[in-house]
C-alpha positions as CSV (number, residue, x, y, z in Angstrom):
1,X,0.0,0.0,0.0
2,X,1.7,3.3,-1.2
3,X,-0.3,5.1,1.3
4,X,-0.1,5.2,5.3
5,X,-2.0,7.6,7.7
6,X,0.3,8.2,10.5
7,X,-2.9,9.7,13.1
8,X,-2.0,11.5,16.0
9,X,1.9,11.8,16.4
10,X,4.0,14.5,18.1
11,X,5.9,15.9,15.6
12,X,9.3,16.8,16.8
13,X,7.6,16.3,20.5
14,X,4.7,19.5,19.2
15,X,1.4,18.7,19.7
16,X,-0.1,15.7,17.8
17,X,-0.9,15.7,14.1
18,X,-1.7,13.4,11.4
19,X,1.1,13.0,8.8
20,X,0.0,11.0,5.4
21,X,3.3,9.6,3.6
22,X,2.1,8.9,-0.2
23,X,4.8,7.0,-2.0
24,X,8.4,7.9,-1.0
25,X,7.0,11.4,0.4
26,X,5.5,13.6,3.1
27,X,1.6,14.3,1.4
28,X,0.6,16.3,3.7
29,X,0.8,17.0,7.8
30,X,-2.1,18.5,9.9
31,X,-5.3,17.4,12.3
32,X,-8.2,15.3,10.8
33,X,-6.5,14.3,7.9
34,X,-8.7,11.4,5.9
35,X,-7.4,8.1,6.2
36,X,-9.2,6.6,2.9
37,X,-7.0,4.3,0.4
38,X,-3.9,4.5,3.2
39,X,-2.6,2.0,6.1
40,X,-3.3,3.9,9.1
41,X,-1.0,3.4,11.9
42,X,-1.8,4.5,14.9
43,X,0.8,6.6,16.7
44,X,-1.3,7.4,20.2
45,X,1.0,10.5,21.0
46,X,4.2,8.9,20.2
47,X,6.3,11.5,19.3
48,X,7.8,11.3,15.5
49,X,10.9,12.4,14.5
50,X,12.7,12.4,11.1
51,X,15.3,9.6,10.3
52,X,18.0,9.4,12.3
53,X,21.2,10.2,10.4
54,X,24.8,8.4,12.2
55,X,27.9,10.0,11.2
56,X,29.9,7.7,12.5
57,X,29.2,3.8,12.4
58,X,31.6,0.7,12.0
59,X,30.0,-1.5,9.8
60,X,33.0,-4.1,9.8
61,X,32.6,-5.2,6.2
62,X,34.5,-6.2,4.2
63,X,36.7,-8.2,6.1
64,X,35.4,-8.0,9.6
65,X,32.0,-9.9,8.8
66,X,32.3,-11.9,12.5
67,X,31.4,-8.5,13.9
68,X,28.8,-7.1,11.8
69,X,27.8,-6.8,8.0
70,X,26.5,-4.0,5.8
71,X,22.9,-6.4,6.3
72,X,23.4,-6.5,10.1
73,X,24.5,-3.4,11.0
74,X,21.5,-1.3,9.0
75,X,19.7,-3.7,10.4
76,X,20.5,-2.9,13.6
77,X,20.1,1.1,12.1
78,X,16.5,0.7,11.4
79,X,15.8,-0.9,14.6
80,X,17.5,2.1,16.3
81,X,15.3,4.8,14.3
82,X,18.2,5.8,11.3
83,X,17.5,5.8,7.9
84,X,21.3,6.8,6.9
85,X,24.8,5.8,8.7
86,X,28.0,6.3,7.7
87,X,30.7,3.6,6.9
88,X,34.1,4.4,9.1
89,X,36.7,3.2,6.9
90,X,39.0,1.0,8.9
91,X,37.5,-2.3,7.3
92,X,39.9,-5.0,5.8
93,X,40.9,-4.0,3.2
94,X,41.0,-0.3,3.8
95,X,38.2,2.0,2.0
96,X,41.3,3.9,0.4
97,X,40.2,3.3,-3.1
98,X,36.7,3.8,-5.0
99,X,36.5,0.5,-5.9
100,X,35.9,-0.1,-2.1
101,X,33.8,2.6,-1.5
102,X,31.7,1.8,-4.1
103,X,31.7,-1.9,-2.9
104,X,29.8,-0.6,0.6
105,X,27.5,1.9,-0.7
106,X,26.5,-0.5,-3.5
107,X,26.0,-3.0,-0.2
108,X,23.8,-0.5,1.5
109,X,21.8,-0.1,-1.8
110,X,21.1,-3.6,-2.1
111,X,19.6,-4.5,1.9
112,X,17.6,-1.3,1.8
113,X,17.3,-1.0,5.5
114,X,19.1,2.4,5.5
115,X,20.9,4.6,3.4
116,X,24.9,4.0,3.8
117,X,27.3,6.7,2.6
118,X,30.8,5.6,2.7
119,X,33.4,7.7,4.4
120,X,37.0,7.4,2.9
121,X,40.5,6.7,4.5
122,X,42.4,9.9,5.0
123,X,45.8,7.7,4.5
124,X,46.8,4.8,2.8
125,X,46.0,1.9,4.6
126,X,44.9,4.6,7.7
127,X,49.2,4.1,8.0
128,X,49.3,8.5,8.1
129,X,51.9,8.6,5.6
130,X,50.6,8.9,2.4
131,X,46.8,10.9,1.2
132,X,44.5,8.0,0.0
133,X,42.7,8.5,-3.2
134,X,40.5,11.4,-2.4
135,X,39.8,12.6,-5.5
136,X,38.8,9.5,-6.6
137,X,36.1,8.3,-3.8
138,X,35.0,11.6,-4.6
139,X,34.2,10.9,-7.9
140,X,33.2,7.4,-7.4
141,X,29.3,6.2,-7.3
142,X,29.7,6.2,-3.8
143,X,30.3,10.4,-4.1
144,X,32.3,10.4,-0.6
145,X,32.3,13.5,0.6
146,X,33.5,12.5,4.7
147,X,37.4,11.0,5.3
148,X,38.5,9.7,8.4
149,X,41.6,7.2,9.7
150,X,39.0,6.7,12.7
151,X,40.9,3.8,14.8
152,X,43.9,5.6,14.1
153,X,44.5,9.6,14.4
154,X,46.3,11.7,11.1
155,X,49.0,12.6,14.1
156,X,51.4,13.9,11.2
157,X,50.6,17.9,11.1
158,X,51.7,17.9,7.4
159,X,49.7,14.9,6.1
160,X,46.2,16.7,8.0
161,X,47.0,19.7,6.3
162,X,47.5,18.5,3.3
163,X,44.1,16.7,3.5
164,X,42.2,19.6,4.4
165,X,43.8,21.5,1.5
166,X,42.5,18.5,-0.9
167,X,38.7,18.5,0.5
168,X,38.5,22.0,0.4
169,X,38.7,21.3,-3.3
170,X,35.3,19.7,-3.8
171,X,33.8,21.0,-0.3
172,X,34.4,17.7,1.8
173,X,35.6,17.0,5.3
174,X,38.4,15.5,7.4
175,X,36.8,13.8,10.1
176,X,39.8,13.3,13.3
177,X,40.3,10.4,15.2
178,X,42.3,13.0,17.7
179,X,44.3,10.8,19.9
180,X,48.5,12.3,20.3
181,X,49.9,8.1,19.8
182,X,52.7,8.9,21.7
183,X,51.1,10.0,24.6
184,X,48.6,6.9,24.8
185,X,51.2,4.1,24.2
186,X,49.8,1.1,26.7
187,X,46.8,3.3,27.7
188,X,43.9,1.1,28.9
189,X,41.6,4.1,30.3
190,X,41.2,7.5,31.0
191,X,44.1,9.3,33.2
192,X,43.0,10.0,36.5
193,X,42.2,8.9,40.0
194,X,40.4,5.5,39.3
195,X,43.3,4.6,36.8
196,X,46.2,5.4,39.5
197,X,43.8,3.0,41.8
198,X,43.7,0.4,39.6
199,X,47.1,0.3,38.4
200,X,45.9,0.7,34.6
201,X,47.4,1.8,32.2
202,X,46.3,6.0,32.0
203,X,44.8,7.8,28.7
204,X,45.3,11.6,29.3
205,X,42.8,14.2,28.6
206,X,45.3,16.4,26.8
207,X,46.4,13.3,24.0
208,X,42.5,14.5,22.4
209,X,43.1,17.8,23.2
210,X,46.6,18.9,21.8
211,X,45.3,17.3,18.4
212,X,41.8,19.1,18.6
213,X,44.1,22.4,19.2
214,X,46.0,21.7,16.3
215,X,43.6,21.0,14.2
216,X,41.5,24.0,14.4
217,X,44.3,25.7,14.0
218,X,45.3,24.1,10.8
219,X,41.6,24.7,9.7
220,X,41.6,28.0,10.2
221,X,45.4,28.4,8.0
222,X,43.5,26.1,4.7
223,X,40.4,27.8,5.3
224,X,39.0,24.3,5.1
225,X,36.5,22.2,7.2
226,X,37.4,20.3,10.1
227,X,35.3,17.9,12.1
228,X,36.1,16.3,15.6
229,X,34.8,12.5,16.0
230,X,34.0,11.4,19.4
231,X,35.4,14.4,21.5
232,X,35.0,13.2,25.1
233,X,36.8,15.5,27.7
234,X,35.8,19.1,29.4
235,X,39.0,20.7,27.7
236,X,38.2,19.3,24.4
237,X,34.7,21.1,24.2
238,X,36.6,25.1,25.4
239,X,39.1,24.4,22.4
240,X,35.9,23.7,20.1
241,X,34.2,26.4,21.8
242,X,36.9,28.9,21.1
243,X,37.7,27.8,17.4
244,X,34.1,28.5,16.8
245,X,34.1,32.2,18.6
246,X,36.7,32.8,15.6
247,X,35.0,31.6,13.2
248,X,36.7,28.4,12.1
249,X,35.1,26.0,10.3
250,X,35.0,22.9,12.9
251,X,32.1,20.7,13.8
252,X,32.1,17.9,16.6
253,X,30.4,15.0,18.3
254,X,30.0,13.2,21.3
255,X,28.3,9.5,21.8
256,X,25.9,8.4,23.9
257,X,28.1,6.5,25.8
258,X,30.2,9.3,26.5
259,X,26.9,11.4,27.7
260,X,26.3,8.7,30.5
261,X,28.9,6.4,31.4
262,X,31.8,7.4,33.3
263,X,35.3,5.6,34.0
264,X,34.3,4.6,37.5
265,X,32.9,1.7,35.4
266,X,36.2,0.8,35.2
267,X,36.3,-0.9,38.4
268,X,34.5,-3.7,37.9
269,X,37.2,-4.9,35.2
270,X,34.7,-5.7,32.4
271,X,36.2,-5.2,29.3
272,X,32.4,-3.9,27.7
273,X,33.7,-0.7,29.0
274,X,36.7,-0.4,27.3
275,X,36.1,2.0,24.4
276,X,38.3,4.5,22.6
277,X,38.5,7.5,23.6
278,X,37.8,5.6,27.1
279,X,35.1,6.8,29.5
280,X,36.0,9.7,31.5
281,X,34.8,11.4,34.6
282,X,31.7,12.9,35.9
283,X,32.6,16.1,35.7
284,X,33.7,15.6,31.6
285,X,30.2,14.1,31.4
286,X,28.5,17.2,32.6
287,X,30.6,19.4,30.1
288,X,29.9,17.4,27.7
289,X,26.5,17.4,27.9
290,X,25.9,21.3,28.3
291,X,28.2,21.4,25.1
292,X,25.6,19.2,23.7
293,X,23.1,21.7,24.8
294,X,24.6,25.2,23.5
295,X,25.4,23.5,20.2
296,X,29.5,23.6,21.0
297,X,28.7,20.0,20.4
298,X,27.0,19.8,17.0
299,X,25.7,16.2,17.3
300,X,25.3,13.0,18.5
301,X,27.3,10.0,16.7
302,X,27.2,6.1,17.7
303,X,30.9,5.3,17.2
304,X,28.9,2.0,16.8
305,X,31.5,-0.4,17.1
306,X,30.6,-4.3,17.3
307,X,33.3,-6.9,18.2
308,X,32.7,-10.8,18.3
309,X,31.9,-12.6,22.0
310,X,35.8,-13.7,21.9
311,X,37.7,-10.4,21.5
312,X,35.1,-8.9,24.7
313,X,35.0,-12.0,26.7
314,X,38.4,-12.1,28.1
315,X,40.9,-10.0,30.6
316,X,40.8,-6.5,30.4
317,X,44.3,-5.7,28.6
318,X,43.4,-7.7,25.7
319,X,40.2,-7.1,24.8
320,X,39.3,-4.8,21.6
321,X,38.3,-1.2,22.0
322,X,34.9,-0.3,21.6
323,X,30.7,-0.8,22.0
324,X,28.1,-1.2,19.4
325,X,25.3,2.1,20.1
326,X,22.7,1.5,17.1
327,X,20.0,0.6,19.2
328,X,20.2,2.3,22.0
329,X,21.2,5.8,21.4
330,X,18.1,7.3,20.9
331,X,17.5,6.4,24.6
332,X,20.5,7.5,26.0
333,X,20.1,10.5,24.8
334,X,15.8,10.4,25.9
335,X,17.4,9.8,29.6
336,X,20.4,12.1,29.5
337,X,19.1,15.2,27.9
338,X,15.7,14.9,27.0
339,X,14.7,13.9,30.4
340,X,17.4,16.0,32.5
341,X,15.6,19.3,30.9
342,X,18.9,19.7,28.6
343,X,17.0,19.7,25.1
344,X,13.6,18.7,23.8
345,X,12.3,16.5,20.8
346,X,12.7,19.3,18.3
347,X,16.7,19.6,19.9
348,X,16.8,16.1,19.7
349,X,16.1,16.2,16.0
350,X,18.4,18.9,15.3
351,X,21.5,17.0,16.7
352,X,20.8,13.5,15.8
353,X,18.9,14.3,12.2
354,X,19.3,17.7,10.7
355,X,23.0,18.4,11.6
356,X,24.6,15.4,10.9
357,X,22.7,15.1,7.5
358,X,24.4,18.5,6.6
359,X,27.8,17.4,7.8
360,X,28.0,14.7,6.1
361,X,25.7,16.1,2.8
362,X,23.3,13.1,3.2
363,X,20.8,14.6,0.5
364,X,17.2,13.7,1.6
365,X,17.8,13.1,5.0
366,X,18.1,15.7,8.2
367,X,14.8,17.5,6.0
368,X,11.9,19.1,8.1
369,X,8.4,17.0,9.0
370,X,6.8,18.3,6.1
371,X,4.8,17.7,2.4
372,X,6.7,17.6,0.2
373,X,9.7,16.0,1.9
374,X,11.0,12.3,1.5
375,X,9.2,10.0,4.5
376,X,12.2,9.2,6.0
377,X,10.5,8.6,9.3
378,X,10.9,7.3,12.8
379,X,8.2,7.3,16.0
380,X,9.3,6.4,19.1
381,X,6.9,5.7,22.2
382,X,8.9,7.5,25.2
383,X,6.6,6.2,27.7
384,X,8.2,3.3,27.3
385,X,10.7,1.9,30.1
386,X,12.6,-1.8,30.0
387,X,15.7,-3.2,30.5
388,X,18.2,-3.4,27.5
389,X,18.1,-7.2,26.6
390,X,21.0,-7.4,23.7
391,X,19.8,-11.1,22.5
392,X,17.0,-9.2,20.8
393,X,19.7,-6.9,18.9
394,X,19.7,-7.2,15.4
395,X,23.7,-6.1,15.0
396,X,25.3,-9.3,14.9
397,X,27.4,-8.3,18.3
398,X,26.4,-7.9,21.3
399,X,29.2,-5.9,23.3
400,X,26.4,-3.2,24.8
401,X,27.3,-1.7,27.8
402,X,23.8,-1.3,28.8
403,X,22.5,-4.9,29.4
404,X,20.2,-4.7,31.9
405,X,20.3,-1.4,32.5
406,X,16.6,0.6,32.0
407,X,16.4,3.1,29.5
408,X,13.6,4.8,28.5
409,X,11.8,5.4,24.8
410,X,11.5,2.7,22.0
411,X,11.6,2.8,18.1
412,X,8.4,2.1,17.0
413,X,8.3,2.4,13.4
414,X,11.3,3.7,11.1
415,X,10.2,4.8,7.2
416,X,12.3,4.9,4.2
417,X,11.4,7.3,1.7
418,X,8.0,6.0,2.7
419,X,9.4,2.0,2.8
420,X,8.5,0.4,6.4
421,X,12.0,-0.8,7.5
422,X,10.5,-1.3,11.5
423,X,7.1,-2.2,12.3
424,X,5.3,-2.6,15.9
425,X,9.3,-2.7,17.0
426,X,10.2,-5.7,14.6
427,X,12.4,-5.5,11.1
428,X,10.0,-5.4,8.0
């Protein structure tokens, strides 16, 4: 049926209103809206948002297929309320190259859960010593327009200039994994008190923070754009703050996890809570989130990052870095800024939808409620509370730091240029 009738939904969290999806777009949106020839679903103040866009997923292939696939892991999308994610490049082999590119995007195409736009290697082989094939991934079908060593930070100041200089060409972006290596050698978690108990290893704030500095910088010289992936400490969010107060180009995000989870976590030696950048403190969790608030932060990101049962399942200093966040961000973010006053639904939608579509130039995506515009839909009842129970995730992984733990709000529905991809909370 090309029509559906969704009757009585919270539009960005407003009051409720019918919206009537004909085809792959919006029809029309407004009260009393007639429900004849179309599927009605019935949205009973759920609030609906549109599609969530991720600009920063790990979708593992090709190579990595024991963690996730392109099938799984927009799977897992869907189920989580996004209609577009983007591919980190750190896949075996490399996305340095358009053939490879092309090979994910033309993945994505194919499942249909979600939209998937590539994001190319800054380096060769993410080795930071010689430019990948920009140009070229550019160019390709897959029209990449985001590159990233993510894993793995461009610590050479010459090679992330010379980068920026190349984007600035065709109006892309260098997206920085901003880690200093030399100050993390052995790290296992954030610097600080609970690491000095614990005898661990220590990651220190100012390793993201002297790259973050530098990079803004090196912005500002090219005159190109600049944006931060999974900036986690206090410090990091006054560098960002003051880069934008001059102007420079620079954008940034946080995850979920980093909006709730702190290193005291640590403790309990479970390696689901080692992640890169690791967890940090309290008092980094309330910058953070503020930052989120006064748009220092720009967005929200998953870093979704699934690792099979074996490389999480054993002692702490040699298990992999990282947690999969597909389908439980939208919560997190419900409980840590929704709930705590921070932002509302409209807010929500502006840093997990609108902005990140623009980063990334996700065409279609990040677009208002409205007619005219492609249905790329999600509703999400936020009365709901329940445990997080990963045996029902649809990533192939299940390395969630949140089993067990309540959160509130659920993805109801998700729409595809008017496609069901979720229904009643189950894949279509």
């Amino acid at each position: 049926m090309s029509k559906i009738l969704i009757r009585g939904a919270k539009v960005l969290g407003g009051e409720p209103q019918d919206v009537l999806i004909d085809g792959a777009v919006i029809a029309a949106v407004g009260t009393g809206l007639p429900d004849e020839g179309a599927e009605v679903v019935e949205a009973d103040g759920k609030v609906l948002l549109p599609g969530l866009v991720d600009l920063h997923t790990h979708l593992r292939e090709p190579g990595r297929e024991d963690s996730e696939t392109v099938l799984t892991g927009t799977r897992a999308a869907a189920s989580g309320g996004y209609t577009a994610v983007f591919a980190m490049a750190n896949t075996f082999p490399v996305a340095d190259t358009a053939g490879v590119v092309e090979q994910v995007y033309r993945l994505g195409q194919e499942h249909g859960y979600c939209d998937v736009q590539p994001i190319g290697a800054v380096t060769v082989g993410l080795e930071g010593k010689k430019l990948a094939e920009l140009g070229a991934m550019h160019e390709s079908a897959a029209g990449v327009t985001v590159f990233s060593d993510d894993g793995k930070c461009v610590d050479d100041a010459v090679i992330m200039r010379r980068a920026l200089e190349y984007v600035k060409a065709f109006g892309g972006v260098v997206a920085q994994h901003a880690q200093e290596p030399r100050l993390t050698e052995g790290a296992q978690m954030n610097e600080g008190v609970v690491s000095a108990e614990l005898g661990l290893g220590g990651w220190p704030a100012v390793a993201e923070e002297s790259i973050i500095a530098r990079d803004v910088l090196l912005a500002e010289h090219v005159g190109s754009r600049v944006h931060i992936c999974h900036l986690s400490t206090a410090g990091s969010v006054e560098i960002v703050r003051w880069a934008k107060s001059r102007g420079i180009d620079v954008t940034a995000e946080v995850t979920p996890h980093h909006l709730l989870l702190t290193d005291e976590l640590v403790r309990t030696y479970d390696p689901v809570y080692k992640v890169n950048p690791p967890l940090r403190t309290e008092r980094d969790v309330t910058a953070l989130r503020e930052a989120l608030a006064d748009g220092t932060i720009d967005i929200v990101a998953t870093d979704h990052a699934p690792h099979p049962h074996e490389d999480k399942d054993c002692e702490w200093a040699a298990a992999a870095m990282g947690m999969v966040g597909l389908e439980t961000a939208l919560s997190v973010v419900q409980q840590t800024m929704v709930e705590t006053g921070l932002l509302d639904w409209a807010g929500v939608a502006d840093r997990m939808s609108f902005k990140p579509a623009r980063i990334g130039q996700a065409a279609g995506h990040g677009r208002p409620v409205s007619a005219g515009e492609p249905a790329n839909l999600t509703l999400v009842d936020t009365a709901y509370r329940g445990p997080v129970d990963p045996a029902g995730f649809a990533s192939r992984s299940r390395n969630t730091p949140y089993e067990g733990r309540e959160l509130p709000g659920r993805v109801t529905h998700t729409w595809l240029r008017g496609k069901a991809t979720l229904v009643d909370g189950k894949l279509a």
